[in-house]
C-alpha positions as CSV (number, residue, x, y, z in Angstrom):
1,X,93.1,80.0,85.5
2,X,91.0,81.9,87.9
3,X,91.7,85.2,86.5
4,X,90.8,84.2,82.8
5,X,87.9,82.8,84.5
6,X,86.6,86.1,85.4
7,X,87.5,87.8,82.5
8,X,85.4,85.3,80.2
9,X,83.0,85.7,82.6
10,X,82.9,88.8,83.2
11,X,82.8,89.9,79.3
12,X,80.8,86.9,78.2
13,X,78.0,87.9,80.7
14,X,78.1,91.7,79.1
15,X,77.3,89.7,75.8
16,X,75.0,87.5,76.9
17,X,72.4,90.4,78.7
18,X,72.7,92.3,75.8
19,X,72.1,89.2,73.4
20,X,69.0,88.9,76.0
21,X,67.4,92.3,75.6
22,X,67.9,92.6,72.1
23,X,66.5,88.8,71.4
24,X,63.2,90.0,74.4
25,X,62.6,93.2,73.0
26,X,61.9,91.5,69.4
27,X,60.2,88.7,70.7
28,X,57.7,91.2,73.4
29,X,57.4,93.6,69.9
30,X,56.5,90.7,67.9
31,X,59.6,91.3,65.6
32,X,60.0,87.6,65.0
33,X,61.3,88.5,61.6
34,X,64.0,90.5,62.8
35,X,65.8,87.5,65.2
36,X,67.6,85.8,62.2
37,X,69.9,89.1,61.3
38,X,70.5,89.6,64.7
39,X,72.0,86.0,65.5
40,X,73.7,86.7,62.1
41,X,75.4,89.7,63.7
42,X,76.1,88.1,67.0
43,X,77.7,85.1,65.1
44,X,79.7,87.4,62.6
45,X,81.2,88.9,66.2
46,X,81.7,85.9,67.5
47,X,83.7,84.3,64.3
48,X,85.5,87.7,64.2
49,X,86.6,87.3,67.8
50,X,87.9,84.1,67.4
51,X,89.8,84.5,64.2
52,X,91.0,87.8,65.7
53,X,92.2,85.4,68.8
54,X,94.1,83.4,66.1
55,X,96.0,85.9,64.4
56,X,97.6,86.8,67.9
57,X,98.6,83.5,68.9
58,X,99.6,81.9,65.2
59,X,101.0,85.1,64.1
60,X,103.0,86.2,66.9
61,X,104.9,83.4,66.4
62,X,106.4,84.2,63.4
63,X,108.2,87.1,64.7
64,X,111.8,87.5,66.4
65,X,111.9,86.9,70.1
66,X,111.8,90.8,70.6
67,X,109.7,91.4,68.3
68,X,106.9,89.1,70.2
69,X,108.2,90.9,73.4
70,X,107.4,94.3,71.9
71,X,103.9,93.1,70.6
72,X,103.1,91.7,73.9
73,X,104.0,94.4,75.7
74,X,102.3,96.8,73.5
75,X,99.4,95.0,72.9
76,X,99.2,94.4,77.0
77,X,99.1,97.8,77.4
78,X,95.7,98.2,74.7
79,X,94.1,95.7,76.7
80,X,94.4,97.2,79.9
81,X,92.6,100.4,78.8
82,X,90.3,99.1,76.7
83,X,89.2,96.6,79.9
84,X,89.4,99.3,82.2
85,X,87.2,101.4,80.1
86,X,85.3,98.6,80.0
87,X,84.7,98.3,83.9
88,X,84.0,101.9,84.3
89,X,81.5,102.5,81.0
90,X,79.8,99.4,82.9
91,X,79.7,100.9,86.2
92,X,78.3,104.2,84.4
93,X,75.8,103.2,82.3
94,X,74.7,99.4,83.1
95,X,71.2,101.2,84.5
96,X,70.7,102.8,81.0
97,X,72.1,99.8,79.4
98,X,68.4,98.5,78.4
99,X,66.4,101.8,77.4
100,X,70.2,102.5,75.1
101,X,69.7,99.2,73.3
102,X,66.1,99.8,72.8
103,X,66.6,103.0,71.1
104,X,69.3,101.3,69.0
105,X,67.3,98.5,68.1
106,X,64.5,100.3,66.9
107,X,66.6,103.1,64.8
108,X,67.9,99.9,63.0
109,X,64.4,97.8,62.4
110,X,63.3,100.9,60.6
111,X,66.4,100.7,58.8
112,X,66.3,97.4,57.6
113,X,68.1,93.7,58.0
114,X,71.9,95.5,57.4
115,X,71.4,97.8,60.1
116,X,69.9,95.1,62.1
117,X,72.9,93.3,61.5
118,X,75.4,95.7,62.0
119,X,73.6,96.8,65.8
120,X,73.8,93.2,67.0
121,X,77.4,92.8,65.5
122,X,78.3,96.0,67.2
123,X,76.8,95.1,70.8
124,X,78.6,92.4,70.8
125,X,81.9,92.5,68.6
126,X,83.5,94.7,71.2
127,X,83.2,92.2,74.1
128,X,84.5,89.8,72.2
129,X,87.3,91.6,71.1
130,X,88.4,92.8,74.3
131,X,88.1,89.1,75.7
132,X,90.5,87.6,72.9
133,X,92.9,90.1,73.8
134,X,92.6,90.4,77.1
135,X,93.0,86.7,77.4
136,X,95.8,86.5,75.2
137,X,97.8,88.9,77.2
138,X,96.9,87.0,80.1
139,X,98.1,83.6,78.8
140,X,101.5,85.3,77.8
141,X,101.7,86.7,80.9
142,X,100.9,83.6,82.9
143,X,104.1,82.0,80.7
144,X,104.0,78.4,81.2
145,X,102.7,77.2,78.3
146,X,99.5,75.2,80.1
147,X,96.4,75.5,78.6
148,X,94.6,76.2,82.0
149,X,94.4,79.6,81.0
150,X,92.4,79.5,77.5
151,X,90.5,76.5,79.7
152,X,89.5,78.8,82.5
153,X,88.6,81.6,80.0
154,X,85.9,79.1,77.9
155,X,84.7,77.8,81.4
156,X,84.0,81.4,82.3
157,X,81.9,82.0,78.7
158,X,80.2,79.0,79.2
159,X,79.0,79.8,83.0
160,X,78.2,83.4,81.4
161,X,76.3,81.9,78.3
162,X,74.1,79.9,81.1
163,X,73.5,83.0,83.3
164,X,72.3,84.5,80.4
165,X,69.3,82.3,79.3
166,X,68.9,81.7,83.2
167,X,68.2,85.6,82.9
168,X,66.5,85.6,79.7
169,X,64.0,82.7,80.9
170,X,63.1,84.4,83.9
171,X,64.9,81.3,86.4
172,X,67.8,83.6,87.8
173,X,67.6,86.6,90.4
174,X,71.0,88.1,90.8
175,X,72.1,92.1,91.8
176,X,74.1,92.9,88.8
177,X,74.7,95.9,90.3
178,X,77.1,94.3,93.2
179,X,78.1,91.8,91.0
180,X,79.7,94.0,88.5
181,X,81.1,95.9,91.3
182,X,82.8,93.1,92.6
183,X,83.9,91.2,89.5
184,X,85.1,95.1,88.1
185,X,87.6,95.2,91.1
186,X,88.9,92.1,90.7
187,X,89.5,92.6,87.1
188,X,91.6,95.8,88.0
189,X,93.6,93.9,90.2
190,X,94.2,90.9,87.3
191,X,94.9,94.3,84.7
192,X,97.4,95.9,86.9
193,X,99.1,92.4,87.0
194,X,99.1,92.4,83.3
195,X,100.4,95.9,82.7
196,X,103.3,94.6,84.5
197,X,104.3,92.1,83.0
198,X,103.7,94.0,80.0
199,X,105.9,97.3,80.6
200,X,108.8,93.7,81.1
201,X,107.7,92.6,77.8
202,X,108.7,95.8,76.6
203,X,112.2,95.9,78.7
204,X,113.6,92.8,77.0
205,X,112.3,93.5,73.6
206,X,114.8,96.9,74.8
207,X,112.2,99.5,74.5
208,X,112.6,100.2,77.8
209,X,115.3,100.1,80.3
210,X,115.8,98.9,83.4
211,X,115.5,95.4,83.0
212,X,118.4,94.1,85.3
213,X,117.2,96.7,88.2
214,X,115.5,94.4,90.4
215,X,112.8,95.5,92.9
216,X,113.0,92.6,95.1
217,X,113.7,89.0,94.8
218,X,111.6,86.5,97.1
219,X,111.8,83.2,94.7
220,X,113.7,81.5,98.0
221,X,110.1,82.3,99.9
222,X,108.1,82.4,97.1
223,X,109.2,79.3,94.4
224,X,107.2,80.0,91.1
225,X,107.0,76.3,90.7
226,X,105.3,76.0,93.8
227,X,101.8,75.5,94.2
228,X,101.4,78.7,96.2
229,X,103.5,80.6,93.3
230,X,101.2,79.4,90.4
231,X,98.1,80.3,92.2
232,X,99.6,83.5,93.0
233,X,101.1,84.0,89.4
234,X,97.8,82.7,87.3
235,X,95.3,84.8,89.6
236,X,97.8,88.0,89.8
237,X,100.1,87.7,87.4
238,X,102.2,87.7,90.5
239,X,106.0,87.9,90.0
240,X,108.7,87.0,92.7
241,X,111.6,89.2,91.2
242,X,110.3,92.2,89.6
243,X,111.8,95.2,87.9
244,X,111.7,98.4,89.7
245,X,109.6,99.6,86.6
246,X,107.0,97.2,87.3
247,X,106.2,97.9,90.6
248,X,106.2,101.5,90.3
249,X,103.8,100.6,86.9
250,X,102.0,98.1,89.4
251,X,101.4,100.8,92.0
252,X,100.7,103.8,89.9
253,X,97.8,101.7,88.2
254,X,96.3,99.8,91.0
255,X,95.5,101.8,93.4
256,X,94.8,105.3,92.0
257,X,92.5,102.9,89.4
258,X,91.1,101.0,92.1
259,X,90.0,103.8,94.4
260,X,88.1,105.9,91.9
261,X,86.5,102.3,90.1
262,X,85.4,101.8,94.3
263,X,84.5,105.0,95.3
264,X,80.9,105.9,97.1
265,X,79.5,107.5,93.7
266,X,77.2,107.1,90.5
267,X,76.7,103.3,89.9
268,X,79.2,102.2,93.0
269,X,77.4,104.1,95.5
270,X,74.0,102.6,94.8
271,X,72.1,105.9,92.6
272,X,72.6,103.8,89.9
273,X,71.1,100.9,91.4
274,X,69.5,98.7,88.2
275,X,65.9,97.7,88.8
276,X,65.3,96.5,85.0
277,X,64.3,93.1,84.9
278,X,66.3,92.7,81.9
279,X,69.7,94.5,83.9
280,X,69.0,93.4,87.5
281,X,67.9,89.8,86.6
282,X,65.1,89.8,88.1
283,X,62.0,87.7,87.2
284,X,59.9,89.2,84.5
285,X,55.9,88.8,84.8
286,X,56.1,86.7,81.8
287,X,58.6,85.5,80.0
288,X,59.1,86.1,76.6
289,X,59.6,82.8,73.9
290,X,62.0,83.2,71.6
């Protein structure tokens, strides 16, 4: 539950700053005419996500039990490089992030309402995408059938939803900077956990061998229907008998990935350090109404 915690928070909070500076920048312009396509754009991304959430979970179940394997596996696989793209385009650019959208934003008000539109759909459509699949690989991974997972995830939207107007209102001071450091890391160690499992998706759908090749086996130390073992398997995808391939997969992701996202430069090191109100969180000299 944890991890799909942090990954609806994680992406939801992406959404909901640039849902802020798009909604400020129109308000502080005096754009007022402009806010009704962009909430039509943010809510065409949102209904997309959702429906796009759908189709993986209602349609996958139509298929043969290696044919789900193979689509979970392969779809695992996206996920994990579109989040970790994700966590390092954030890491690169979150200082810019503000001054980018601005620039957007104005190309498309002198467009008209379809680009306006299309910008807010666009800023927001790919989080959303990312989070319904991301998720979804998660809950397959996780395997149980609860619904703690898709809970955890909506708990971690809402908390980001409220962080954002905290933001937007001028009521919340936070270092984004750190925070996205932090919450980036931790998502590279929940992705590497899902690539695992996903590579053994893809060994019992037979797309790859290997599957009876066991790394290890601590289930006698580590029960997975202990408490200890669900905790461990819902906030690492942890598995007490893994294949050889998933370990090596585990390993040859994590910490290669996990050292670069950490290392002392750009964003991480602090040159990057945001000091937009809108970015950092900080309080603005005056609120904008929306």
């Amino acid at each position: 539950m944890f991890s799909n915690y942090l990954i609806g928070l994680r992406e939801g909070l992406e959404a909901s700053l640039v849902v802020c500076i798009l909604i400020a920048y129109l308000v502080k312009t005096e754009r007022r005419d402009a806010l009704k396509p962009v909430w039509t754009g943010i809510a065409i991304a949102i209904t997309l996500a959702l429906g796009f959430g759908c189709v993986l979970e209602f349609g996958s179940q139509e298929l043969t039990f290696e044919a789900q394997e193979a689509l979970g596996g392969s779809l695992s696989i996206v996920a994990v490089g579109l989040v970790t793209w994700m966590v390092f385009w954030m890491r690169r650019t979150a200082r810019h992030l503000r001054s980018e959208l601005h620039t957007r934003l104005d190309a498309a008000l002198a467009m008209g309402t379809g680009a306006l539109v299309a910008t807010a759909f666009l800023a927001v459509g790919r989080e959303g995408l990312e989070t319904a699949l991301f998720v979804w690989t998660s809950v397959r991974a996780a395997g149980d059938g609860s619904p703690a997972p898709v809970i955890g995830a909506g708990l971690g939207l809402l908390t980001a939803v409220l962080l954002g107007w905290l933001f937007y209102r001028g009521a919340l001071r936070i270092n984004l900077a750190r925070f996205f450091t932090w919450t980036g890391g931790m998502l590279v160690v929940v992705a590497a956990g899902v690539l695992a499992y996903g590579f053994h998706d893809l060994q019992e759908a037979d797309w790859l061998p290997g599957l009876n090749d066991e790394a290890f086996d601590i289930s006698g130390t580590v029960p997975p229907d202990s408490w200890y073992g669900t905790l461990l398997k819902g906030v690492f995808n942890f598995q007490p008998d893994p294949t050889v391939l998933q370990v090596t997969v585990w390993l040859l992701y994590l910490v290669p990935t996990l050292a670069l996202f950490l290392a002392p430069v750009g964003f991480a090191s602090g040159k990057g350090k945001v000091k937009e109100p809108d970015e950092q969180g900080s309080r603005p000299s005056k609120a904008p109404q929306a």
